[in-house]
N, C-alpha and C positions, 0 to 999 in steps of 0.2 A: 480663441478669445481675443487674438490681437484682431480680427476681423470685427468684431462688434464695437470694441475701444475704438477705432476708427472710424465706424460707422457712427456712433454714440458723439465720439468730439467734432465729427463736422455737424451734426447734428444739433447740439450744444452752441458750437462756433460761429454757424449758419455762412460760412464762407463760401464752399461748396455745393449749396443747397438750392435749389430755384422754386423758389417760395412760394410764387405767384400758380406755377404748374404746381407746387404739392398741396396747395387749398384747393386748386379746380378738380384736382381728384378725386380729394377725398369728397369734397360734398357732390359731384356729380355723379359718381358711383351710390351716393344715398338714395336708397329705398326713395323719398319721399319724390316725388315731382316737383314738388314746388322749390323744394333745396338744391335739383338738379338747376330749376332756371334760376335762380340767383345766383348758382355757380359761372354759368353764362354771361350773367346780368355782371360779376363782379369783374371775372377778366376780361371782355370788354372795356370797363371801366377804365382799368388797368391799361389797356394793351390794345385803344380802339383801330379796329384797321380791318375793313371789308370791303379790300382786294382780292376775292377769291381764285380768281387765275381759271374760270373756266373756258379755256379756248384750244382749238384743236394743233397748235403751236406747240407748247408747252401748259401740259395738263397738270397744275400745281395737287390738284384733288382728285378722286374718284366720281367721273360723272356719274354713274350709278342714283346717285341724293336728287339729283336735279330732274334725272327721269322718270324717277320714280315719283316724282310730285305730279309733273306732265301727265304721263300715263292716267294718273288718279284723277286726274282733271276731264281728261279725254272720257273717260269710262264714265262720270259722272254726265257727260254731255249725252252720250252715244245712250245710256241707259234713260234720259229722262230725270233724273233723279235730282237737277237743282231744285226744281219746283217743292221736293219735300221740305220744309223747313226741319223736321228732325239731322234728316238726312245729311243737310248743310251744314248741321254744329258738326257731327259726325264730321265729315270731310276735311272742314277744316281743323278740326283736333287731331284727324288721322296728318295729315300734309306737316299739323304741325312737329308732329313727332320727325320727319324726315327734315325740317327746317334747324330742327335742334341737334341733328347728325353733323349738317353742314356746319352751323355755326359753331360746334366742336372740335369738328375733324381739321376747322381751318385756323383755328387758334393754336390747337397743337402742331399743326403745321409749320406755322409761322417760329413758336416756340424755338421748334429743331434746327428750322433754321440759324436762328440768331442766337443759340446757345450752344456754349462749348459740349460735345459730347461727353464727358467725365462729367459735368457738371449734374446730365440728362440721367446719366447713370446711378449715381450718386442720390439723386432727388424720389428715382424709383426707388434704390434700395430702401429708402426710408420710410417710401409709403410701404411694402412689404412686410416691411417690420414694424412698423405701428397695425396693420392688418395681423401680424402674428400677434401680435400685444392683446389686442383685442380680442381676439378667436381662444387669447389663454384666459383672458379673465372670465368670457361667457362661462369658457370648460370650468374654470372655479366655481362660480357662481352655482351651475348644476353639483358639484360634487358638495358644495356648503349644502344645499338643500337638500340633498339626499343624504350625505354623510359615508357615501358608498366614496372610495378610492376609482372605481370603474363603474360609473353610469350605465356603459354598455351593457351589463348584467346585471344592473340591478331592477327588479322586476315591482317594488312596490311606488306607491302614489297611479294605482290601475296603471299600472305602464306608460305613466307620460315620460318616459325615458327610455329605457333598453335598447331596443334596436331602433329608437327614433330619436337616441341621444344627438346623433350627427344633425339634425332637422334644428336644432337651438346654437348651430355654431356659424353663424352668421356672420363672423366679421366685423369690416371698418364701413361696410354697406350696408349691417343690416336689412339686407335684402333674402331671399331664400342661401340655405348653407349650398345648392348647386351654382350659384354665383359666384360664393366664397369656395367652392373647391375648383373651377374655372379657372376666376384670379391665379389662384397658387397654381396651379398646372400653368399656368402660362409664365410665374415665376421662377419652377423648376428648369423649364427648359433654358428662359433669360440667365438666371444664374450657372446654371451648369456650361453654358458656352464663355459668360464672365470668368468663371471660374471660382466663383464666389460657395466655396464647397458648404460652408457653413446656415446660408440662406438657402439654398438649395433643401438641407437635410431641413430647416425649420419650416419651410414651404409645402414637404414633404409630409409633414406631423401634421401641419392643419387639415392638407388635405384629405389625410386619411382620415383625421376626427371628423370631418364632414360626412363620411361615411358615406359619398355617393358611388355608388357602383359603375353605372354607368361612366361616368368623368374618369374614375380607376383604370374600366377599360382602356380607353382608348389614349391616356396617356401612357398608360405603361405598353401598350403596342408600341406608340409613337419609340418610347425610349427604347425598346427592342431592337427595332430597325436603326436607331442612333447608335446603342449597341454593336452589332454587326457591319453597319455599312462606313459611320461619320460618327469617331467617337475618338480621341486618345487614349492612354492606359489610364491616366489617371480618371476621369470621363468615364470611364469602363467599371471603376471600382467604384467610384460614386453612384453609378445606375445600378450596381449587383444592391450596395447598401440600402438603398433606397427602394431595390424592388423585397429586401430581405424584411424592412420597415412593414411594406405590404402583407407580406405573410405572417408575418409577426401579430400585427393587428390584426389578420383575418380569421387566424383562428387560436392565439387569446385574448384578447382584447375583445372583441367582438365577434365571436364564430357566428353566433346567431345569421348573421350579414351571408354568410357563404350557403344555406338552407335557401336565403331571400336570394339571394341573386339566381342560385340554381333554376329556379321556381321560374325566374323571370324569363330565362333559358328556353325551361321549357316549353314555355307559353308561348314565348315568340317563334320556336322552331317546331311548335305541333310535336316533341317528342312526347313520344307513350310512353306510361310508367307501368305498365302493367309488366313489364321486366324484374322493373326496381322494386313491385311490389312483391312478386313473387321472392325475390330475392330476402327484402324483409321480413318476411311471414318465416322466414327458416331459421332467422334468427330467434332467440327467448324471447319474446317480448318483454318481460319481468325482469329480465335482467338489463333490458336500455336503460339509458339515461331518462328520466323523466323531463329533460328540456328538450331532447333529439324525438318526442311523439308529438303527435297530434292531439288535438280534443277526444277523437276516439278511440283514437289505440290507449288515451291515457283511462278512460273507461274500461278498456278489455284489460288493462293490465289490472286495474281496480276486483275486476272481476276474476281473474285468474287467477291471483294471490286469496281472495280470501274463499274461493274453492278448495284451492290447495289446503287453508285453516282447517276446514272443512273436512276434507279429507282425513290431514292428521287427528282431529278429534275421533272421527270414525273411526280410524285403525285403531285407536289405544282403545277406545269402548268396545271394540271386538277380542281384543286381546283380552280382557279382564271379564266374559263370558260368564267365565265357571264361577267367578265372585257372587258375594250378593248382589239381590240388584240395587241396594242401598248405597254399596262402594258404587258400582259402577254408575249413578245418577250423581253421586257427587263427584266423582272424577269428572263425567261429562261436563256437571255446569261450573266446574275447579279450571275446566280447559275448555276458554272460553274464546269460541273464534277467532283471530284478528283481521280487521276490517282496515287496511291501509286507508290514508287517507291524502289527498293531492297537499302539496305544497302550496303553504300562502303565498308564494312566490310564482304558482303554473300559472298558466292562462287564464286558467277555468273562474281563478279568482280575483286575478288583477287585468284581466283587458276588459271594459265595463264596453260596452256596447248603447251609452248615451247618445240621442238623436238630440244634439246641440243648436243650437241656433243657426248657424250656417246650412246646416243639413236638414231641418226645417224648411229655412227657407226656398234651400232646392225641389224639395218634395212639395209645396205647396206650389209651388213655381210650374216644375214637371205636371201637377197633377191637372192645372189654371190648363196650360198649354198642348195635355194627353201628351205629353211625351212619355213616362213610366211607361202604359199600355203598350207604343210601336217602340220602346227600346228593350223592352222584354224579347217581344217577339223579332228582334234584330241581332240584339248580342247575347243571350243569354244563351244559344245553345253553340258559340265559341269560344276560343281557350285564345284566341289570337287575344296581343294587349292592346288598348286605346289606340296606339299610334299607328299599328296595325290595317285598323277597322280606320280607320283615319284615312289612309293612305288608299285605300281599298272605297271609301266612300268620293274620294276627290274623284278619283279614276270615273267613278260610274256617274257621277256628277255629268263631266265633260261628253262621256257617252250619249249621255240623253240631253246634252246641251254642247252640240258640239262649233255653232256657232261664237260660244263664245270661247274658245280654246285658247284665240289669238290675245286677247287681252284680257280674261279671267272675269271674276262675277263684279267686279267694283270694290274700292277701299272698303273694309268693316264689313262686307256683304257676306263672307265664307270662310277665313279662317285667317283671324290677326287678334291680337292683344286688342285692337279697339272696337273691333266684333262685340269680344269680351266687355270690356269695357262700355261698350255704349248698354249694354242689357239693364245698365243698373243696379246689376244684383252683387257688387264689390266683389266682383270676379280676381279684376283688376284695377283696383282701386276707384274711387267714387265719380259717377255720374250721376248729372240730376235727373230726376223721375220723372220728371211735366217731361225733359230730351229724350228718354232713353228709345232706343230705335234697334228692334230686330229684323234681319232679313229673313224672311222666308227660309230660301235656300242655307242657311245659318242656322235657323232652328229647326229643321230637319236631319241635318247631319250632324257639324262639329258640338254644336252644344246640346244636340239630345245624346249625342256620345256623352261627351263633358260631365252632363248631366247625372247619366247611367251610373256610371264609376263613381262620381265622389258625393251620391248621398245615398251611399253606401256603407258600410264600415270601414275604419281607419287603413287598414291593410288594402284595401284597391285605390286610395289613395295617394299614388306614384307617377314619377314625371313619366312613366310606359303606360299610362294611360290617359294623359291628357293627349288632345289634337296638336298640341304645339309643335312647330316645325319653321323653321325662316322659308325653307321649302316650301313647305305646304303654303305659306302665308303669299309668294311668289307667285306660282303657278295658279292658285286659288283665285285671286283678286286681280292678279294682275297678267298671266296669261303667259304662254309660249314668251311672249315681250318681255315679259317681267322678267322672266328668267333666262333670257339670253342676257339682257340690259347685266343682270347679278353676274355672271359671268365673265362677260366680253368690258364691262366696266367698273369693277370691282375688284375680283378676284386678278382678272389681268395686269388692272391696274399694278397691283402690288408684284405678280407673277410673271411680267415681261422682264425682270432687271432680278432673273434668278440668280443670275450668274454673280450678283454683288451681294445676295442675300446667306445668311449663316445661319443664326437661331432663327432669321424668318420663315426660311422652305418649313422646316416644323410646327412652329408657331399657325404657319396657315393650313396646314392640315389639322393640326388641332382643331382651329375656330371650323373650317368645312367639316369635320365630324361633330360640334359643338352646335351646330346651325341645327341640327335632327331633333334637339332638347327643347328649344324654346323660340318664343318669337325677341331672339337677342336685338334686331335694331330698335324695336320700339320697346324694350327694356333701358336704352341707354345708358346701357352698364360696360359689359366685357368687351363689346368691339371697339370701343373709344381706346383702352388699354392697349387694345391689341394692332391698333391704329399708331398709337405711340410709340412701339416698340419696332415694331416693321420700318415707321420714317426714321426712328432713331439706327435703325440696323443699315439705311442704305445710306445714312450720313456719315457713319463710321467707315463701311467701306466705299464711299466716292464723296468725300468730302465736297468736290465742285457742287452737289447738290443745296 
């Protein structure tokens, strides 16, 4: 508690506070675009200074930003492609998203510089905990409407809840709850090397109510190896508690979660169940849980109980034979089968299966376009997931185009958020219709994927089956270059000066396993964070910086 009073009265005191960085956060991390560039538009205001420092002397920033515009430039020249006027809004929307990295990355730069480290410290904590503040009132808000203590189970309103409770815990972002369980994975580790045990265990809770699996994974790997190799005792007992949080929620709070991840498992490693089914079938089925079956076994149980009903009626009316047959027809219809019946609570009754407006629109979109017809006959007879088939179509892409290996199909031509985005169809937030611009090669692969999955029912609905990848988006558009450029001026960037880094070596393993989830730079959310903590971690330890 004396951790929060302290956090709470600088808070209150605003002495320790760096004001101008805890408004540029909060509204750039916002969902909406246009509050990200006012966040921009303000601290500027504040703090005008565009000196960026890109020179091969002393590299104040990640070239990465500035190549990555080039490259888009070049590919636009080498394809032909100014002449389209769609094409051109395209471009410059796409460039502009990499123009709003820079203008970011170099203010927080600047920041670190000029600000007492405690002070940097201090300013995060606060955004974390106004992010937990937040993340607890959404969770109220569901539990007032439902009236359920645990969301996670509670299975009526058709299931706009249950195991999609974590999908409404969004945050100081308001952006999807895998951004807000991102944040707090990257708070975990900041904290736990602060030593900040109490942020740590609350960063912990969000994350878990976010309920994303994926993010679960691989930060709790990440703490494993923290665990084991770069941990102290106390560090060590913080991560047992923290992993003990996980299991705790995973199977009471939410067990449902651990069927869905399994499932996910499967899919992605091709395992056969035909083991696991054998294995089930020897069980009673009558005697399972009716939340641990499926749609059909919850029908053969249906059917197996009221045979059994069945049964015992017969045995007693053969028993009473020698009676009249007056007793024995009213015995009969005295013992009158019982016909179990599902709970208002199973599936059967609460996951409604409405073709919503979004899903509408896909299907009339797919139908304009004949995508349904070649995605039927594309994915429907694999178990691999979206990202999968993703990864698998980039590949064969380059095969049958292998001139363009070196510099990828062009911005928005094959696989980025402004692909998305340019279609019109509020993928990724709105573009106008008279603009909207698809690439071929774009609506052949990622978004007749895209497509397939999510106007579908709510359950293939999952970040393992969109195309998104920083990766993919790399290698796609921008080519072998792209992805050396991500590499040798990026990741280096931050990874040459290992030797002064502490919470960072983890931190950037995180974001490289985080990079597989989505297109994070032109979301302009999590790596500006994760930008900030890394300059703040190499100013702590080399202060000359």
């Amino acid at each position: 508690m004396k951790s929060v009073r302290m956090i709470l009265n600088q808070f209150t005191v605003g002495k320790k506070i760096h004001w101008p960085l805890l408004v540029f956060l909060v509204l750039f991390l916002n969902v909406k675009l246009v509050v990200k560039l006012l966040a921009i538009l303000i601290i500027y205001c504040l703090q005008p200074d565009f000196r960026f420092g890109f020179n091969k002397k002393n590299l104040r920033l990640p070239l990465f930003y500035p190549l990555m515009i080039v490259l888009a430039i070049v590919n636009a020249i080498l394809l032909g492609q100014f002449v389209q006027a769609n094409y051109l809004v395209v471009l410059l929307f796409g460039i502009g998203f990499w123009a709003a990295c820079i203008l970011a990355v170099h203010q927080l730069k600047g920041i670190v510089e000029s600000t007492d480290a405690d002070i940097l410290s201090q300013t995060i904590a606060i955004f974390f905990l106004l992010n937990v503040f937040v993340s607890l009132l959404q969770f109220g808000a569901i539990i007032w409407e439902t009236g359920a203590l645990n969301p996670f189970r509670y299975q009526g309103n058709y299931q706009k809840y249950f195991i999609s409770t974590g999908d409404y815990i969004k945050g100081i972002s308001f952006d999807t709850s895998t951004t807000n369980a991102i944040l707090n994975a990257f708070g975990i580790i900041f904290f736990l090397y602060k030593r900040n045990w109490l942020l740590v265990l609350l960063c912990t809770a969000t994350l878990l109510f976010t309920a994303s699996n994926l993010v679960n994974i691989l930060l709790f790997l990440t703490l494993l190896f923290l665990f084991i190799f770069h941990s102290s005792r106390e560090q060590k007992s913080v991560i047992v508690i923290c992993t003990a949080m996980l299991v705790l929620f995973m199977s009471k709070v939410s067990p449902q979660n651990n069927q869905y991840a399994a499932n996910v498992l499967e899919k992605a490693f091709q395992i056969h169940e035909s083991g696991k089914k054998e294995q089930e079938r020897k069980l009673d089925i009558r005697q399972m849980p009716e939340d641990s079956l499926t749609a059909d076994q919850r029908k053969e149980k249906i059917a197996l109980l009221y045979l059994d009903s069945l049964r015992r009626v017969i045995a007693k009316r053969e028993q009473k034979l020698p009676e009249k047959i007056a007793v024995v027809e009213t015995a009969f219809h005295e013992e009158k089968p019982f016909i179990p019946q599902p709970s208002i609570h199973s599936a059967p009754f609460q996951n409604r299966d409405d073709t919503n407006a979004y899903r509408k629109e896909l299907l009339q979109f797919a139908e304009q376009k004949k995508i349904e017809e070649k995605a039927e006959e594309s994915y429907a007879n694999t178990s691999l997931p979206g990202k999968a088939i993703a990864c698998l179509q980039t590949g064969k892409y380059f095969l049958l185009h292998p001139y363009r290996l070196l510099t990828g199909a062009g911005l928005g031509n094959f696989s980025s958020k402004m692909a998305f985005k340019a279609t019109a169809l509020k993928f990724a937030g709105g573009f106008p219709q008279r603009l909207a611009y698809i690439n071929p090669d774009f609506s052949a692969n990622h978004l007749s994927l895209y497509t397939y999955f999510f106007s579908k029912r709510a359950n293939a609905h999952s970040i393992t089956n969109t195309p998104n990848s920083v990766y993919d988006q790399l290698i796609g558009e921008y080519g072998l270059l792209g992805l050396a450029a991500f590499f040798l001026f990026y990741v280096a960037f931050f990874a040459r000066q290992y030797k002064k880094l502490t919470y960072g070596i983890p931190l950037l393993f995180l974001l490289l396993g985080f990079f597989f989830i989505d297109y994070w730079f032109e979301q302009l959310s999590i790596v500006i964070l994760f930008e900030l903590l890394l300059f703040l971690n190499l100013k702590e330890t080399n202060p000359a910086l």
